[in-house]
C-alpha positions in Angstrom: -80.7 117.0 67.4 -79.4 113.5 69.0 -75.9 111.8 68.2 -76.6 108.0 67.9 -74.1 106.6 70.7 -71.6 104.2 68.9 -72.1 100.5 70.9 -70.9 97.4 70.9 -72.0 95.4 74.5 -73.2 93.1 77.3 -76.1 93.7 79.5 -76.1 93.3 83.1 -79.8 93.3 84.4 -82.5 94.4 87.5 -86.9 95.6 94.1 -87.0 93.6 97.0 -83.0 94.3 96.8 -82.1 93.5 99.9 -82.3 89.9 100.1 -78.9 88.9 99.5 -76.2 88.0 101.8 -72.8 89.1 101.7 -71.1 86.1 100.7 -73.5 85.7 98.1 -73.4 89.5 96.3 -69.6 89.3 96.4 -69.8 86.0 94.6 -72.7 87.0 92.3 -70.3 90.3 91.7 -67.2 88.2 91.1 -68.8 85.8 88.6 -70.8 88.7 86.7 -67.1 90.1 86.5 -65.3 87.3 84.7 -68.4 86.6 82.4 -69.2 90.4 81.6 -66.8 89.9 78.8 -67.1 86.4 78.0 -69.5 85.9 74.6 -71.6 82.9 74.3 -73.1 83.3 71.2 -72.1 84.1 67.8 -73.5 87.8 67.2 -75.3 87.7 63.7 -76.4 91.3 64.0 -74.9 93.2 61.4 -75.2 96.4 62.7 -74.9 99.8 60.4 -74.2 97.8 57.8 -77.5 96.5 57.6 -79.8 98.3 54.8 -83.2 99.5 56.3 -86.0 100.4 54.3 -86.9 104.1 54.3 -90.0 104.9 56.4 -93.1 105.9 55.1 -94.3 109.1 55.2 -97.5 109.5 57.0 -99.6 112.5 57.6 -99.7 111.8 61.7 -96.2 112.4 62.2 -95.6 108.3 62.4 -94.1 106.4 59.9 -93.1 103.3 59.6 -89.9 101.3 58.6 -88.2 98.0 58.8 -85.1 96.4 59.8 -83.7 93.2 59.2 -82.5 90.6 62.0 -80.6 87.2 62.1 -82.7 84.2 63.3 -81.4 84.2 66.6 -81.2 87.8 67.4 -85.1 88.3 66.5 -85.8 85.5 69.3 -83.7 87.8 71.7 -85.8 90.3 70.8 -89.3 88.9 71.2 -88.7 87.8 74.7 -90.1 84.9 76.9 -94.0 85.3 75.5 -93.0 88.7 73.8 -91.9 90.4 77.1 -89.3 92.2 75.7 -90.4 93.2 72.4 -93.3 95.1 75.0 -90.8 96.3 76.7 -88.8 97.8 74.3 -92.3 99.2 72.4 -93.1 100.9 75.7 -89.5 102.4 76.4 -89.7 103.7 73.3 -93.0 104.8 72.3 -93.3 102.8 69.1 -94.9 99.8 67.6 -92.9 97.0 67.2 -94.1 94.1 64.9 -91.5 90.7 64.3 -92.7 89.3 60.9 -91.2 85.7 60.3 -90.5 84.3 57.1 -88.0 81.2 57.0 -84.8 81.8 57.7 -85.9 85.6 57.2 -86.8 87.9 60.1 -87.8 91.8 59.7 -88.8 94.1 62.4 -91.3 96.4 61.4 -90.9 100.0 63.6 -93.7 102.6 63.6 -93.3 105.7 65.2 -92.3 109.8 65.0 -88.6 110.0 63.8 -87.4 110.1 67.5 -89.4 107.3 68.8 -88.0 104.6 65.4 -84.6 105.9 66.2 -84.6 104.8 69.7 -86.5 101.6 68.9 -83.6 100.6 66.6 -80.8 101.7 69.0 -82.7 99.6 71.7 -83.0 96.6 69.4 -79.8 96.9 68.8 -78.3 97.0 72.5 -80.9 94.2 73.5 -79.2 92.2 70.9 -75.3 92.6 71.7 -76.5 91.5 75.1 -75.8 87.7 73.5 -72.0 88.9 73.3 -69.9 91.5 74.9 -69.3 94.5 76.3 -71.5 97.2 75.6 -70.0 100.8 74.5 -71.3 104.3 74.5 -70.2 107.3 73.2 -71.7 110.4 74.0 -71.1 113.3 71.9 -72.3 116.5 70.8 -75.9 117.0 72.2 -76.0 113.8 74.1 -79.3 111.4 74.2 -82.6 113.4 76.2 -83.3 109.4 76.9 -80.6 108.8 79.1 -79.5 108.9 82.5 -76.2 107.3 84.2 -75.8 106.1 87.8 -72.4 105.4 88.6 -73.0 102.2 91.0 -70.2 101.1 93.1 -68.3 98.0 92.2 -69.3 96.5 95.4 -72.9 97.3 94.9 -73.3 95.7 91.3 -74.5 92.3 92.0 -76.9 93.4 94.5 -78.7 96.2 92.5 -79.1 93.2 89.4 -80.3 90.6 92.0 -80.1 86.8 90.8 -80.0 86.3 87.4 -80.7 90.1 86.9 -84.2 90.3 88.6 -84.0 93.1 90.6 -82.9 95.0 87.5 -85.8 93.6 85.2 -88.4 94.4 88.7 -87.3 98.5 88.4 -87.6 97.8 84.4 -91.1 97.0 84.9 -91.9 99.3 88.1 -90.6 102.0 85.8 -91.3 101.3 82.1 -87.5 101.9 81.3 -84.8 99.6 79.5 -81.7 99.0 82.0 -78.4 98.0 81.9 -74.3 97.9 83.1 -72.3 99.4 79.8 -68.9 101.3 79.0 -69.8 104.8 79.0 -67.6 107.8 77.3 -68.2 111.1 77.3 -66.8 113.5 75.6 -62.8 113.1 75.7 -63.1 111.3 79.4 -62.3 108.1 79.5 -64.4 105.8 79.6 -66.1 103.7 82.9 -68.5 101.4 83.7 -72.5 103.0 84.2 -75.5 101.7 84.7 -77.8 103.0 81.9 -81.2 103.9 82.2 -83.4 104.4 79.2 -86.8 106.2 79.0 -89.0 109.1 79.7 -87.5 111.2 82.2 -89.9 110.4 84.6 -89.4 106.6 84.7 -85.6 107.6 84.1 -85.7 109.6 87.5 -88.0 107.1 89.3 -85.5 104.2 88.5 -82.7 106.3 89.1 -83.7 106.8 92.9 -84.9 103.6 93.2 -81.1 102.3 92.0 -79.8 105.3 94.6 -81.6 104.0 97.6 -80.4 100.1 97.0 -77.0 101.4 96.9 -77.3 103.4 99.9 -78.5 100.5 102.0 -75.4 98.5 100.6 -73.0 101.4 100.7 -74.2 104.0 103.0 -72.6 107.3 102.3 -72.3 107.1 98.6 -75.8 109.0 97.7 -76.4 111.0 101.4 -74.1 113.0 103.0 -74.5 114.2 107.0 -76.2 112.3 109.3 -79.6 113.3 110.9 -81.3 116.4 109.9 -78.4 117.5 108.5 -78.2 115.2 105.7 -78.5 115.4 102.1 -78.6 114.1 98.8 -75.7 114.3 96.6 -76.4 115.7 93.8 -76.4 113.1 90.8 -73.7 113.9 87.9 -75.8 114.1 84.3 -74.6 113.4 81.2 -75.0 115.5 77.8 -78.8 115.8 77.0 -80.0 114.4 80.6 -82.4 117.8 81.2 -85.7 117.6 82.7 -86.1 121.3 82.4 -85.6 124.0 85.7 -89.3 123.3 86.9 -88.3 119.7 88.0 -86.1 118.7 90.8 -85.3 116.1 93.7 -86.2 117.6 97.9 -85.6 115.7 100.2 -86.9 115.3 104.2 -85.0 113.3 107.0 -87.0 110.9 108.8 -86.2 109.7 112.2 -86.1 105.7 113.4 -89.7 105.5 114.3 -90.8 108.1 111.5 -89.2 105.7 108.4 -90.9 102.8 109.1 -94.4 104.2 109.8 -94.2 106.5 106.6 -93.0 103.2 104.8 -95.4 100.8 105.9 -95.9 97.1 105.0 -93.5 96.3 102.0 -93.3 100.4 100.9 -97.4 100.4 100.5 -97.4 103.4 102.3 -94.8 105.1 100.3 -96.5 104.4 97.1 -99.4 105.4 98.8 -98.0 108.8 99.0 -96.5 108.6 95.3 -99.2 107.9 93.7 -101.7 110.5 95.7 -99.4 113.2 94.9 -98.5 112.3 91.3 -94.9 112.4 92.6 -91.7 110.3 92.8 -91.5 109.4 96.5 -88.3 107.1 97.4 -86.2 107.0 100.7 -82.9 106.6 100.4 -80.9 105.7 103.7 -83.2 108.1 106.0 -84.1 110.6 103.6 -87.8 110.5 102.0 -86.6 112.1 98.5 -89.2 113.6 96.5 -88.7 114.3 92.8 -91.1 116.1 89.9 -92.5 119.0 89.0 -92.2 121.9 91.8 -96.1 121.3 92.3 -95.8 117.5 92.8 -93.1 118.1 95.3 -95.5 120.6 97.5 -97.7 118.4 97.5 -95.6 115.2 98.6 -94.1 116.9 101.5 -97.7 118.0 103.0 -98.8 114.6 102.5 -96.0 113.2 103.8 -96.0 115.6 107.0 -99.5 114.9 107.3 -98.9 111.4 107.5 -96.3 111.7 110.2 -98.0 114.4 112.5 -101.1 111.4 112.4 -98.5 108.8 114.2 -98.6 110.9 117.1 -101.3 113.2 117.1 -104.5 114.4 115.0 -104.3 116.7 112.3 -106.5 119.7 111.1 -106.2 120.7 107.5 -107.6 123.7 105.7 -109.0 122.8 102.5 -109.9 126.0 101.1 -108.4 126.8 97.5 -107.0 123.3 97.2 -107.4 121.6 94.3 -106.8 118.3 95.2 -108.8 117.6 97.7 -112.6 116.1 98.0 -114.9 116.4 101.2 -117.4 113.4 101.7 -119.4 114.1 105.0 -120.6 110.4 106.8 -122.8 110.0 109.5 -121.0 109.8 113.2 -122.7 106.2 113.8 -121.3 105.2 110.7 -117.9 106.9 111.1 -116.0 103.2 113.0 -117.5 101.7 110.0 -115.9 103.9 107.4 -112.3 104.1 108.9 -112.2 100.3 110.3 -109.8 99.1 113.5 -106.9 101.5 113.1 -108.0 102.8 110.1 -107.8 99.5 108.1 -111.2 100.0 106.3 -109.9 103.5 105.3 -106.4 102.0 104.2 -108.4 99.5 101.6 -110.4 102.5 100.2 -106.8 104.4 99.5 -105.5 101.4 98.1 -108.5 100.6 95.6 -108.2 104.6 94.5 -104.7 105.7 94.2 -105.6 108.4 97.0 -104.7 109.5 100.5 -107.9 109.7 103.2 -108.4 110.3 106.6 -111.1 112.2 109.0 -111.2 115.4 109.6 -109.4 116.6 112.9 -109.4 113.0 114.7 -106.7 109.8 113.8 -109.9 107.8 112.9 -110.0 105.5 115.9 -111.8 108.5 117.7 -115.7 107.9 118.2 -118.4 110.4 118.1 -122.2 111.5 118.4 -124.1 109.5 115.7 -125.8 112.3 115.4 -123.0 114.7 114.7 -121.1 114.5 111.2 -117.6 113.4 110.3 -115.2 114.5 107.3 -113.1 112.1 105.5 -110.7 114.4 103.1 -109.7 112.1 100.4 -106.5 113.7 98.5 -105.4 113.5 95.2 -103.8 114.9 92.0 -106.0 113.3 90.1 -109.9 114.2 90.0 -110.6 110.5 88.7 -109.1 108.7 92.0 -110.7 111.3 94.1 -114.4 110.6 92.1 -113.5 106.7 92.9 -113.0 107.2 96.3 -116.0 109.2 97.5 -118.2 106.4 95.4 -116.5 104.0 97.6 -117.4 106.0 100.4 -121.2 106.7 99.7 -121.5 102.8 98.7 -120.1 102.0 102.4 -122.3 104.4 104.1 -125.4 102.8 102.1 -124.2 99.3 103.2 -124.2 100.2 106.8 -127.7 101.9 107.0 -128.7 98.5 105.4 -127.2 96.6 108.1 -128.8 99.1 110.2 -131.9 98.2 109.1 -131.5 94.4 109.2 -130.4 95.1 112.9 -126.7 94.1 111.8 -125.4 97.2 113.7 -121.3 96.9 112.9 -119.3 100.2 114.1 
């Protein structure tokens, strides 16, 4: 069972978040303030009172039904090129289809009873964006779609970004619907949340990524303790937020030097690590925080570790009874080829597969007998990036015995 949360609202959006001055955020905060209130258009939805048409029934558990919307609404719905209609069909789960007729507009929803429900509220938050405050009441069971951040007044402009990009880039990263609204619960009064809508894991993923923007504004407010003894604060949830007791968020502290190596250019090497793992992988302040199934946490923190024991040394791992791991062997001449300067060649291969690779035992650089044989581990969750890479592999190997042959050499 889910209570539909009574709203009436404005939406401020957003992760390159840090790219803001001072000066600028407080501005960017202080005018967001003034016009967070302010309507500019006349609001044509008519909300409840509007008569759907009952779905139709449908054997697959999806049925469809239609709403109606004023002119102007149904063009804040579709979006620049359709882009939020997607978005919202994504959020959601449903199809979304805006037939046109005159001054006429209906929005045909299909979907299970869950997904048209939350298609409508969305449709319906998207359009009081156009003129005030937004309001939601949580009662009874709460929304399982739903998570709450509470985000710092100081902090506000620079998690939307200018003109609410950084908001609409973790709405993308994420596949969830985002936004600033008046949030009640229960018989508390009611405050100012960002809202995140979606499956739990793009609600948790967005969630952390919001956490770590706000720590690098406002450190303190998300990690408590300094150096290894720090930790996440524990996140407040609201009625219905339950990803169930196999999931979680673990966290590991990362000195100086440690941070920026397991980052790497523009967080590649961070989603890197994500996506190899099948986990949620953020760092906020110096904490790499890990969040999914118990599973997809083991395995982020050995890759992670892995990662970091190769800054400074080599690393031997056992791969017996692992299921995530495949073993390509490649000749030793070929072995410089394989990995690159510095591991470069390797870094490409992880990047075109979604996995996490390196030799066996050595940091890559290392050379050895062309007539001995190297390992390259390549580590997944998922068989099909693991399959990808070793092609990869094999096709390399193949390309440098041809060179071979032509007398092209390259090691």
């Amino acid at each position: 069972h889910r209570t539909r949360p009574r709203a009436s609202w404005t939406s401020r959006r957003t992760s390159e978040p840090f790219a803001m001055s001072d000066s600028e955020e407080e501005e960017r905060g202080a005018a967001d303030r003034r016009g967070r209130s302010s309507p500019t258009y006349d609001n044509e939805y008519n909300g409840d009172d509007a008569k759907d048409d009952k779905p139709a029934p449908s054997k697959n558990g999806r049925s469809k039904e239609t709403i109606p919307v004023g002119r102007e609404d149904a063009a804040f719905v579709l979006g620049r090129g359709g882009s939020t209609k997607k978005k919202i069909a994504r959020v959601c789960g449903a199809e979304l289809d805006l037939n046109e007729s005159g001054d006429s507009h209906v929005i045909e929803i299909y979907g299970t009873d869950d997904q048209r429900a939350w298609a409508k509220d969305y449709i319906q938050y998207v359009t009081q964006q156009r003129v005030g405050p937004v309001h939601i009441s949580l009662e009874g069971d709460g929304r399982r779609d739903l998570t709450v951040v509470d985000v710092p007044e100081d902090c506000v402009g620079f998690c939307m970004g200018r003109g609410g990009a950084t908001l609409r880039s973790m709405e993308e990263e994420w596949g969830t619907l985002m936004f600033f609204a008046q949030v009640r619960e229960g018989s508390e009064e009611e405050s100012e949340k960002l809202c995140i809508f979606g499956s739990i894991r793009a609600r948790r993923g967005a969630e952390l990524k919001v956490m770590s923007a706000v720590e690098h504004k406002h450190p303190g407010h998300f990690v408590t303790g300094d150096g290894p003894d720090a930790s996440l604060v524990d996140p407040r949830r609201v009625i219905g937020d339950d990803a169930g007791d196999d999931w979680g968020t673990d966290s590991m502290h990362l000195t100086d030097d440690n941070f920026s190596y397991a980052l790497g250019a523009k967080g590649s090497t961070r989603r890197k690590l994500a996506t190899a793992a099948g986990c949620i992988i953020e760092y906020i302040g110096r904490l790499a925080c890990m969040c999914g199934t118990t599973k997809e946490r083991e395995r982020a923190q050995e890759y992670l570790s892995w990662l970091i024991a190769q800054r400074t040394g080599t690393v031997s791992v056992s791969t017996d009874d692992r299921e995530d791991v495949t073993v390509v062997e490649i000749p030793g001449k070929s072995v410089g080829f394989i990995t690159g300067y510095r591991g470069e060649s390797l870094r490409r291969i992880e990047a075109q597969s979604g996995t996490f690779c390196f030799t066996e035992g050595s940091q890559g650089d290392a050379r050895i007998a062309e007539h001995e044989v190297e390992k390259v581990l390549i580590f997944s969750h998922d068989p099909h990036n693991r399959k990808k890479a070793k092609r990869i592999v094999a096709d390399k190997i193949e390309d440098h015995k041809d060179m071979d042959r032509r007398g092209g050499g390259g090691g």
